[in-house]
N, C-alpha and C positions, 0 to 999 in steps of 0.2 A: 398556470398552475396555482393553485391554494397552495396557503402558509400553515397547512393544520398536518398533524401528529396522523397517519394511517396504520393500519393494521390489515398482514396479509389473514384472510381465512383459506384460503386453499392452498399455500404455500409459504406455511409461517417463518423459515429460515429463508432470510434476506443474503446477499452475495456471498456473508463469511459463513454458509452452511456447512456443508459438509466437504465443499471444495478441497481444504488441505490436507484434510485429515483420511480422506476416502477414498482423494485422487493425487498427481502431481501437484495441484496449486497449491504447495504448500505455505505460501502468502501469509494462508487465511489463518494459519493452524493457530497461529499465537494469539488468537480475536474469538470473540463471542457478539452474535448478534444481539441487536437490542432492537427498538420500534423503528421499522423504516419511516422517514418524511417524505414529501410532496419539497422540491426546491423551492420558495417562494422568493418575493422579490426581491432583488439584490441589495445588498446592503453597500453604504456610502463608498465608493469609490472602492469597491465590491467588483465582479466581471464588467470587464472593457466591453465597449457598444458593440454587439452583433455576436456575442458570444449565445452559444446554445447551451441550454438548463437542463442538466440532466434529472435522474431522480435521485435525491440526497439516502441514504442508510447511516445509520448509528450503530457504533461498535464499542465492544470493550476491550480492553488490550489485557491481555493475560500477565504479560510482559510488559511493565513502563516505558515508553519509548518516547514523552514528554522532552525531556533534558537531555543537554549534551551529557552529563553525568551519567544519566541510561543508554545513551549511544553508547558511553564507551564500556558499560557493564554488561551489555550484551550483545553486540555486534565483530565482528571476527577482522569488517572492514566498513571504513567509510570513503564513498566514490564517488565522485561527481561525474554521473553518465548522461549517455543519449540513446532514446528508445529509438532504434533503428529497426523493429519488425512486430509483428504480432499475430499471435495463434488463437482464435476461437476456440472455447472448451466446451460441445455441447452437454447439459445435463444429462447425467445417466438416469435410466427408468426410474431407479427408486428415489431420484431428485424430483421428478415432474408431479405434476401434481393429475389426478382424472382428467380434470379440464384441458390439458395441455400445456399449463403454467411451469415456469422452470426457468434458473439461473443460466444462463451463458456467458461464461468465463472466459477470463484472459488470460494467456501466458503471454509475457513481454521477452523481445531479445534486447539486452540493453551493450552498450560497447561502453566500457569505461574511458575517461577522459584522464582522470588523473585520482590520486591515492591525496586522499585529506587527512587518514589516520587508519592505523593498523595496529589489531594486538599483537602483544609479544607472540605467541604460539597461534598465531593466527590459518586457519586450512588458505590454502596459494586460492587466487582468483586469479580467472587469465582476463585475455582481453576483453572477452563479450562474454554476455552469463544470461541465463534464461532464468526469469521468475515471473510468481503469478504476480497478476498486478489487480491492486483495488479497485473494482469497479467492471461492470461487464454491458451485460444487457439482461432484460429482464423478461422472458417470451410469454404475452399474454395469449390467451385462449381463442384468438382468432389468428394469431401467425406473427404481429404485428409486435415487433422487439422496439421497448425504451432503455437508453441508457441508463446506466445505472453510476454513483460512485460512492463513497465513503466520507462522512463529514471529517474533514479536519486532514484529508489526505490528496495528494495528486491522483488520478487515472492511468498516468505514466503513459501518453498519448505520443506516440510516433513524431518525431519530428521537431520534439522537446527537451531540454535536459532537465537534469536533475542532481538534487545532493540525496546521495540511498545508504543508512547504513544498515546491513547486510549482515547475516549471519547462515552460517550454513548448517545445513540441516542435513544430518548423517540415513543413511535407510533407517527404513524403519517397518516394522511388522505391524497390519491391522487387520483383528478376525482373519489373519491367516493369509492373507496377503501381502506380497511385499511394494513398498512404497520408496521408489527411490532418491538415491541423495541427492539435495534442491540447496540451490541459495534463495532465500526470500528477505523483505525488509523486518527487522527485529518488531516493528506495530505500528499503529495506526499514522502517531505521528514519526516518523522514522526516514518518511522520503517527503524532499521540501522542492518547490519548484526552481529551476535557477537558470534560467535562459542567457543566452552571453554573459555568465558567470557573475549575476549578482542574484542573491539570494531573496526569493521573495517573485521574481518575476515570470512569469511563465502561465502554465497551466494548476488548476489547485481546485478542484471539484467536478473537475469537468468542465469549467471555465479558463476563459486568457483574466490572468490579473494582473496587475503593476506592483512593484516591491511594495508601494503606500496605500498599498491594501487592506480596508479594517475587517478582511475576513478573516485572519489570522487570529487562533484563540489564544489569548493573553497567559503568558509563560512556555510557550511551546516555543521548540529552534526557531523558526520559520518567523516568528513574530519577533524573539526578543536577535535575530539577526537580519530582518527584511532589509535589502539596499546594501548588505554588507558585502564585500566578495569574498571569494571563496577562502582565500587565504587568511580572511579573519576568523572565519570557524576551525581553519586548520589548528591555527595558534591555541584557541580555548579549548582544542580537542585537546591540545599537546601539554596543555594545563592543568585539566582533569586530574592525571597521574594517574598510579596505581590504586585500584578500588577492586573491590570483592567481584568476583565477574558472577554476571548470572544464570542460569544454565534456561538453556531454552528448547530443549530438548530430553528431560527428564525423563527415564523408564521406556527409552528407545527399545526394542527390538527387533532382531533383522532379521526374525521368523527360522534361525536355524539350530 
């Protein structure tokens, strides 16, 4: 694949369309699309040899979810899980495009491992929790689906774990239909890769990376804790303190 900037014309909203806000995957809701890219080649010490390249999308997070500071102002929880299942979302009609173009979404089941930080009045989370996850496939006009994922995020791929911090999203009323209550990751950067519990290592585009990874963008968890485990992020979670929390569901209604 080429390193250049593309532009969909037949289907200009990239995976965080109307997913969240339209249907269950409510992932997406707290994101706005931006110009999808073409993944090009890897960067130093970037995806492990025989890793596959998905198609990279650019997001804007509605909600900062940069810093452990915005974990803790907008997340309800943060959990170091493992994606143990996965649900296809196909595009509803008014997502496709004439040609046949359209998103194909993920819902992940993830099973929590353990509790790295909790708010005070935090909603309960049980063991396993379904959310949408970034990144799907993308169905072009002859039948033929490429993957898809989000810069600066995991795919949250089967088989992988993960640091997710989590916030849940109450029902909600849209044009008249109800949309019901989801836990999803608070944005973009919010879910960090962490295979046998060091941070940094696993899955993270679509790609296997190693903790000494320089695909990590400079100030995000994921970079300023790559190699650390788990219990060091717990501690800087538990550091944070009390901070203004953010609301990340504003002007909810539950259509009744």
């Amino acid at each position: 694949m080429s390193n250049k900037v593309t532009k969909f014309t037949k289907h200009p909203t990239p995976p965080l369309a109307v997913a969240a806000i339209a249907c269950a995957v409510t992932v997406w809701a707290l994101t706005m699309p931006t110009s999808p890219t073409e993944a090009g080649a890897a960067p130093e010490e970037g995806p492990l040899e025989g890793s596959s390249t998905p198609r990279v999308y650019s997001a804007l997070d509605v909600v900062a979810s940069t810093t452990v500071t915005d974990w803790v102002k907008a997340a309800d929880h943060v959990v170091a899980v493992s994606v143990i299942g996965e649900e296809r979302v196909p595009p509803g009609r008014s997502e496709t495009s004439p040609n046949g173009e359209g998103m194909v979404d993920r819902l992940v089941t993830l099973r929590v491992i353990n509790f790295l930080w909790s708010a005070d009045e935090a909603e309960p989370l049980g063991k396993t929790v379904t959310a949408g996850a970034y990144g799907g496939w993308f169905r072009l006009p002859n039948g033929v689906e490429e993957e898809t994922t989000v810069k600066g995020s995991p795919r949250l791929e089967v088989g992988h774990d993960y640091v997710v911090a989590l916030a849940h999203r109450p029902a909600l009323c849209l044009d008249g239909r109800r949309i019901e209550a989801s836990w999803a990751p608070t944005g973009t950067y919010a879910s960090v890769p962490a295979d046998q519990g060091v941070i940094g290592s696993g899955e993270f585009e679509g790609v296997s990376v190693a903790a000494t990874s320089k695909s990590f963008e400079q100030g995000t968890v994921v970079s300023e804790f790559a190699g650390a485990k788990l219990t060091d992020l717990s501690r800087e979670l538990a550091l944070v303190g009390r901070v203004e929390r953010t609301p990340v569901h504003a002007n909810a209604s539950t259509c009744e």
